[in-house]
Residue frames as qw, qx, qy, qz and C-alpha x, y, z in Angstrom:
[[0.275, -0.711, -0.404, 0.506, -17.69, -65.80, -3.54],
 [0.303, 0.852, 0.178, 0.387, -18.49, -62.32, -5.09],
 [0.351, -0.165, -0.205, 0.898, -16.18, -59.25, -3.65],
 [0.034, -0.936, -0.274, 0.219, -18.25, -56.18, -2.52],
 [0.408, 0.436, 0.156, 0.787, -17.00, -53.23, -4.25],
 [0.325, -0.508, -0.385, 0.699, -15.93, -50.54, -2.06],
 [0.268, 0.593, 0.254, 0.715, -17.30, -47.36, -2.66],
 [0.368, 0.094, -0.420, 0.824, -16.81, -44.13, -1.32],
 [0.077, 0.723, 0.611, -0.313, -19.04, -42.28, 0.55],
 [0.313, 0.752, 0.256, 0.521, -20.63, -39.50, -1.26],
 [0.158, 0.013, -0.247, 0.956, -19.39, -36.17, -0.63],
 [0.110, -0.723, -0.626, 0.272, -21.20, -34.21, 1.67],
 [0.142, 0.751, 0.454, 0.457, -22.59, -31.38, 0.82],
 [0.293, 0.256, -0.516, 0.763, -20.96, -28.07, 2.70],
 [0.172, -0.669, -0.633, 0.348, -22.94, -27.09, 5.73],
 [0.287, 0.835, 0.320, 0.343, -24.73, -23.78, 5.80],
 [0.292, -0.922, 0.073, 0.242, -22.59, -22.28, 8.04],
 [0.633, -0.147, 0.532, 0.542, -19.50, -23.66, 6.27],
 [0.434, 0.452, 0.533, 0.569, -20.78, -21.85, 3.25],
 [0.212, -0.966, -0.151, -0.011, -21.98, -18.69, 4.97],
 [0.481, -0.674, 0.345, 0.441, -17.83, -18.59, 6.12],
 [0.608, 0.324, 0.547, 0.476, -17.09, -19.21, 2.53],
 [0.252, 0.779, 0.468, 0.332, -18.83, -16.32, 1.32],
 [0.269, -0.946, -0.134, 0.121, -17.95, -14.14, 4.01],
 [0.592, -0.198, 0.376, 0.684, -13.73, -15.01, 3.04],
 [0.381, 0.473, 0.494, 0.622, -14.93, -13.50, -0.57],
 [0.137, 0.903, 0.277, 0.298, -16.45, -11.09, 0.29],
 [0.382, -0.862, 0.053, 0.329, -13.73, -9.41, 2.42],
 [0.411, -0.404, 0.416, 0.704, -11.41, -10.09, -0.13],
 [0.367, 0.403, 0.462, 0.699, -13.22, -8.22, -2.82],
 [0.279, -0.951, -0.129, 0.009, -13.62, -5.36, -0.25],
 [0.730, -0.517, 0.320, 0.312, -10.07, -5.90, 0.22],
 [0.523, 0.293, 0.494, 0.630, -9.22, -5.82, -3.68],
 [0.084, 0.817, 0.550, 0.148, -11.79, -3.14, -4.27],
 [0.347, -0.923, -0.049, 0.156, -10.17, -1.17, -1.80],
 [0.484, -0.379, 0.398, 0.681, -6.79, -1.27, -2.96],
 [0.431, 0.447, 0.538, 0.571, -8.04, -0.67, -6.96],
 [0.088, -0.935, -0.340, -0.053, -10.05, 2.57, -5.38],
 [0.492, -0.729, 0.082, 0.469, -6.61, 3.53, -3.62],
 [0.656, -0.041, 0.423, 0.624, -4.45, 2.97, -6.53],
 [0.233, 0.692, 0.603, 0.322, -6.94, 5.37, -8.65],
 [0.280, -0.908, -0.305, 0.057, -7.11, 7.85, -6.43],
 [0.189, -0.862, 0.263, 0.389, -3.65, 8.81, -5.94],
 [0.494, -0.004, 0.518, 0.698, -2.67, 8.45, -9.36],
 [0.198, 0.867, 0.442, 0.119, -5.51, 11.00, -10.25],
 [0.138, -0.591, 0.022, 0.794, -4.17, 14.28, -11.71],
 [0.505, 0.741, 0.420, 0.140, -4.21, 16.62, -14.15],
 [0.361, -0.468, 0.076, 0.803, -1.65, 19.11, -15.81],
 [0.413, 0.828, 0.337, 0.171, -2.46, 22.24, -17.35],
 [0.531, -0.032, 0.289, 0.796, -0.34, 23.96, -19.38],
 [0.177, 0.841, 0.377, -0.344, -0.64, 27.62, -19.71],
 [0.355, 0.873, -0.053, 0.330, 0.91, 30.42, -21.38],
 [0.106, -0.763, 0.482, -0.417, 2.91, 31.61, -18.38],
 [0.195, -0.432, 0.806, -0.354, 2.77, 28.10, -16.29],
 [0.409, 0.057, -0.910, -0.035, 1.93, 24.94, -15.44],
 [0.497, -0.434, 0.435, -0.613, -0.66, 23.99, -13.10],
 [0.518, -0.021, -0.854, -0.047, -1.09, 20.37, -11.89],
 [0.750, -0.258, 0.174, -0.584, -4.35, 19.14, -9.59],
 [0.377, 0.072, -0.923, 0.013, -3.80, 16.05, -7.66],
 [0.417, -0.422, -0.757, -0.273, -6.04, 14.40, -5.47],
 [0.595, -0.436, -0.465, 0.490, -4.96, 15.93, -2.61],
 [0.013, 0.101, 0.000, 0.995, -5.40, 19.19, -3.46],
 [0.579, -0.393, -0.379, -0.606, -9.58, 18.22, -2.79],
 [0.194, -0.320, 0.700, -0.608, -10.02, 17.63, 0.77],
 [0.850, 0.074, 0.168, -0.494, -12.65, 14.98, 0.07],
 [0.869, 0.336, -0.354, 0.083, -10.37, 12.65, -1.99],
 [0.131, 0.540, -0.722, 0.412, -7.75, 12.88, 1.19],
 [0.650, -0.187, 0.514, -0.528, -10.77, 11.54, 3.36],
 [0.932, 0.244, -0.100, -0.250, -11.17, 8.80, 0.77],
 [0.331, 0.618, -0.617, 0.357, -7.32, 8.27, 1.22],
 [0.355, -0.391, 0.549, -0.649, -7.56, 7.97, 4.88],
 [0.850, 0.042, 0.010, -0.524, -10.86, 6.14, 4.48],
 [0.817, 0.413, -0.393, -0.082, -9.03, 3.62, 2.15],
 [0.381, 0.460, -0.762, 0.252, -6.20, 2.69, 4.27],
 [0.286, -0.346, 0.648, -0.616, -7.74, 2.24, 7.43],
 [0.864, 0.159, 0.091, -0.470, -10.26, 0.01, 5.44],
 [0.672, 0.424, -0.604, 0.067, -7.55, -2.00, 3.89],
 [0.115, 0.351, -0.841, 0.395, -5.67, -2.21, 7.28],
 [0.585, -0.085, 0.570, -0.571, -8.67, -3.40, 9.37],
 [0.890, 0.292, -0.154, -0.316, -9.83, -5.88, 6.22],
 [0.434, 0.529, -0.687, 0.245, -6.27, -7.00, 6.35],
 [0.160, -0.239, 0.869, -0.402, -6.43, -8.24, 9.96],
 [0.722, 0.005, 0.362, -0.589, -9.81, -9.69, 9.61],
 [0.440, 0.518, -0.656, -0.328, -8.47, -12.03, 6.75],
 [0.200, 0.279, -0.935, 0.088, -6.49, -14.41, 8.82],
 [0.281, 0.180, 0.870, -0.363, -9.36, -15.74, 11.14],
 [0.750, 0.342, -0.005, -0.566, -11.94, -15.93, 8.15],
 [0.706, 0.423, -0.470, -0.321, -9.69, -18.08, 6.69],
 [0.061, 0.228, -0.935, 0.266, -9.01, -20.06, 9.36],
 [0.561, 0.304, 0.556, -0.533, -13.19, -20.34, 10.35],
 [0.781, 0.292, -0.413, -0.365, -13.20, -21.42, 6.27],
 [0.533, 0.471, -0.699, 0.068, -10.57, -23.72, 6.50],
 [0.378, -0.040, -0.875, 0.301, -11.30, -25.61, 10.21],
 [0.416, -0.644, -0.619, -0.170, -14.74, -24.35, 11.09],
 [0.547, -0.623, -0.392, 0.400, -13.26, -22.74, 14.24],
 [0.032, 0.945, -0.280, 0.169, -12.59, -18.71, 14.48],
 [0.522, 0.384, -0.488, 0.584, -8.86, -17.53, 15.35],
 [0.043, 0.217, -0.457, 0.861, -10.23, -15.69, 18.23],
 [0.255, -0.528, -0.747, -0.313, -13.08, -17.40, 20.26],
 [0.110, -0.306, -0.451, 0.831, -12.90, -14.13, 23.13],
 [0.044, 0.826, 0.555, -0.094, -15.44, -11.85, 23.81],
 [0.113, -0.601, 0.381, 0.693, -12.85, -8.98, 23.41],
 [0.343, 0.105, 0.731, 0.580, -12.32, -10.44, 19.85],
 [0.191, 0.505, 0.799, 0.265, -16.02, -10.78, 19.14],
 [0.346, -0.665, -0.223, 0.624, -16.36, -7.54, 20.23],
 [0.321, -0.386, 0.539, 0.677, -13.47, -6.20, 18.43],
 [0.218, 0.353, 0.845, 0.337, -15.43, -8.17, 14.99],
 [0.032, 0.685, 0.688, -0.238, -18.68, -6.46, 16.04],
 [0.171, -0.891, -0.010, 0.421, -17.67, -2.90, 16.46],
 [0.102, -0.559, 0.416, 0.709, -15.06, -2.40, 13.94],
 [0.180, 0.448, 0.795, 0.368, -17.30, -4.33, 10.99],
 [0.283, 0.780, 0.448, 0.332, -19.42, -1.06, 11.57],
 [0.162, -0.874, 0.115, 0.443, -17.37, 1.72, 12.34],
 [0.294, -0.215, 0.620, 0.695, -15.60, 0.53, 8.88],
 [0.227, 0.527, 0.753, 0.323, -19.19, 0.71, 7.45],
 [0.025, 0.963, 0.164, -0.212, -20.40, 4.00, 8.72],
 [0.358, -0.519, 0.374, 0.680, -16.25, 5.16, 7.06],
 [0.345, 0.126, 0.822, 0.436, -17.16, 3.42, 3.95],
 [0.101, 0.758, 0.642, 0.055, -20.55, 4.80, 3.60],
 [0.120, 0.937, 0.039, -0.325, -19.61, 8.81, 4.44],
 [0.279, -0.494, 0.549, 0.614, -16.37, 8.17, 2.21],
 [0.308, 0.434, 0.683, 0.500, -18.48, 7.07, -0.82],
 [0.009, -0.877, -0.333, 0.346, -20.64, 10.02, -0.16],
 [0.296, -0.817, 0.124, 0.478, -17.99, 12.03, -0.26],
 [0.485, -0.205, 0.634, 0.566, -16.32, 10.69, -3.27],
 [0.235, 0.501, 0.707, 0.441, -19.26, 10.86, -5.41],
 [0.023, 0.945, 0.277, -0.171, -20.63, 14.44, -3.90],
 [0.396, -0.681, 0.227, 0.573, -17.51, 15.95, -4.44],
 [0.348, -0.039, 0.704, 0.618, -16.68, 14.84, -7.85],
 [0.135, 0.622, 0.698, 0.327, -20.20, 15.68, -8.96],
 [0.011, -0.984, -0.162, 0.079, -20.16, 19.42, -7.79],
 [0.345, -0.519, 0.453, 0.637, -16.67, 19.86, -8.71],
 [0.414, 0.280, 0.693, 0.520, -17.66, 18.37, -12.41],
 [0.143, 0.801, 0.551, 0.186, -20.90, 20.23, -12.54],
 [0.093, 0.933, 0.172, -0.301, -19.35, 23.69, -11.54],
 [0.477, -0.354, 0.596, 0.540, -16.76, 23.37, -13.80],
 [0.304, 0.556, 0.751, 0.184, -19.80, 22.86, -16.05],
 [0.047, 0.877, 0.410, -0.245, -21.49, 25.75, -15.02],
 [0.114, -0.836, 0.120, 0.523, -18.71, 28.35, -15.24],
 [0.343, 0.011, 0.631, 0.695, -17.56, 26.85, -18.63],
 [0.199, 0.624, 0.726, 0.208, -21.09, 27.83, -19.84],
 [0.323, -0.820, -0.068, 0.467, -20.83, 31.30, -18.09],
 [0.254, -0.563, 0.452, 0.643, -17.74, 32.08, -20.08],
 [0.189, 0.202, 0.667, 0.691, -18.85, 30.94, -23.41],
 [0.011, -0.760, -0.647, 0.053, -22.29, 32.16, -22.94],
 [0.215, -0.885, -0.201, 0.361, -21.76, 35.79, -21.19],
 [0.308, -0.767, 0.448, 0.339, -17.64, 36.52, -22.61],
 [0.930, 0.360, -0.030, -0.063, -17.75, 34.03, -25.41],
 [0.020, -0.672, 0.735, -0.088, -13.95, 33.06, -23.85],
 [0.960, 0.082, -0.255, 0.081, -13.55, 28.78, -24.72],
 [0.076, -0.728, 0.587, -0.346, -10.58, 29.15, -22.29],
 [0.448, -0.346, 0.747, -0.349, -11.84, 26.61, -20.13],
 [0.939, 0.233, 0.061, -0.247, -13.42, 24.59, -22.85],
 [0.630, 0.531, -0.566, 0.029, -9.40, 23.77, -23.95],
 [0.131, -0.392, 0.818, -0.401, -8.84, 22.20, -20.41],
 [0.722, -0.226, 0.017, -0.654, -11.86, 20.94, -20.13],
 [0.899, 0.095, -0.388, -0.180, -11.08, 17.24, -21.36],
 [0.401, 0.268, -0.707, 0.518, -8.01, 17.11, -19.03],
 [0.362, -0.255, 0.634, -0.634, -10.31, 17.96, -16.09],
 [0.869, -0.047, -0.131, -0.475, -13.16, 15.92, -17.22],
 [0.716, 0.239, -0.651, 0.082, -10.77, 12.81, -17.44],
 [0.005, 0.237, -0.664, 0.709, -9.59, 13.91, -13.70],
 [0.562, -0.043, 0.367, -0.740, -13.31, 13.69, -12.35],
 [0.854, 0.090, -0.326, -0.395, -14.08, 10.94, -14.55],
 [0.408, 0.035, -0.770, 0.489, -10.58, 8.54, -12.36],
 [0.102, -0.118, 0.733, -0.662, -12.31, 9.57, -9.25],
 [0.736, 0.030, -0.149, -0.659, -15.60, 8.30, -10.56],
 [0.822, 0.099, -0.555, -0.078, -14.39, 4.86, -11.37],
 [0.128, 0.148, -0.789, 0.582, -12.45, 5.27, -7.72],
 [0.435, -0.121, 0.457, -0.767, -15.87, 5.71, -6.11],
 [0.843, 0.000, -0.318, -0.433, -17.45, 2.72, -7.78],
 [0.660, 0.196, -0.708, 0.161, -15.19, 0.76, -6.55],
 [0.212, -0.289, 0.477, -0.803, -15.85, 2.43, -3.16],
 [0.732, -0.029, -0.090, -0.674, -19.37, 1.56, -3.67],
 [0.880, -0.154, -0.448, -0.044, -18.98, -2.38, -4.28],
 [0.171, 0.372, -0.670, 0.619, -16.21, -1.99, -1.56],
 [0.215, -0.170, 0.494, -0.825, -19.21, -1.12, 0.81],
 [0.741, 0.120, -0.465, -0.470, -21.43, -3.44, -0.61],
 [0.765, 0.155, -0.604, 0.158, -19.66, -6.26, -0.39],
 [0.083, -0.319, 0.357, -0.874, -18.87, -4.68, 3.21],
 [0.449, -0.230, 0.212, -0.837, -22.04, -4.70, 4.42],
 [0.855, 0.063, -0.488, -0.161, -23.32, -8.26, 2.85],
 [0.606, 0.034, -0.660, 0.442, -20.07, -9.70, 5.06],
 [0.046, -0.244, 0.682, -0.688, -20.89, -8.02, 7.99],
 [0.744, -0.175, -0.020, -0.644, -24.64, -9.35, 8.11],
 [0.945, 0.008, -0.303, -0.121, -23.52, -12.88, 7.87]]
């Protein structure tokens, strides 16, 4: 008599919603990363010039557009932060944390009132930084041009560097809201 060799069944292949909750886990937590690299950037942005008579130093918060990104940033972190636990519980046993209508609600409504934040806080990050840069531009030209005074051309590189950290913060904004938007469709 022969023996049957068990074999296992094959693995099944995830379902599409099972993979749809997959994706969505990632993507909040590289909204969730994204956001915290953008924060970290942001308020470590400065610059110190050194004058003759004094010292000035420009942090982020001296630009009322990089507080709103501030703001922006936590409130995005804290709301990603609660949405975490019941993705990873709808990865990890199919079933949300919360099956209420309040909840779903809750889900619905704050997914885009954190997009429409996301969306005027990139704005903001990238308009700001680009008309700060550029008149910084301008009036350097001005002065060499009109006064031939390179004053501001010896700071320049210290601001440039400043405007260039809140660049790389706003990219990260950017996939933030991306990634953002992707997870709230699905």
């Amino acid at each position: 008599m022969r023996r049957r060799r068990h074999h296992p069944p094959p693995a099944q292949a995830p379902s599409a919603s099972s993979l749809m909750a997959i994706i969505a886990l990632i993507l909040r937590i590289i909204t969730w990363v994204c956001l915290i690299i953008s924060t970290i950037i942001i308020v470590t942005t400065t610059a110190t010039i050194i004058g003759t008579y004094q010292t000035v130093e420009i942090h982020f918060n001296d630009i009322i557009a990089y507080r709103y990104v501030l703001v922006v940033n936590v409130l995005g972190l804290v709301y990603t932060k609660l949405q975490l636990p019941s993705s990873i519980r709808l990865v990890i046993s199919g079933n949300p944390l919360w099956k209420s209508p309040g909840f779903l609600m809750y889900d619905f409504l704050g997914d885009k009132i954190l997009l429409s934040l996301l969306a005027t806080e990139v704005g903001a990050a990238f308009g700001a930084t680009l008309d700060l840069k550029k008149n910084l531009d301008d009036l350097n030209d001005i002065l060499l041009e009109n006064y031939k005074n390179t004053a501001l051309s010896l700071i320049r590189v210290k601001l440039d560097d400043f405007f260039s950290k809140a660049y790389v913060s706003a990219g990260f904004l950017l996939i933030a809201l991306l990634t953002s938007v992707i997870s709230s469709v699905i």
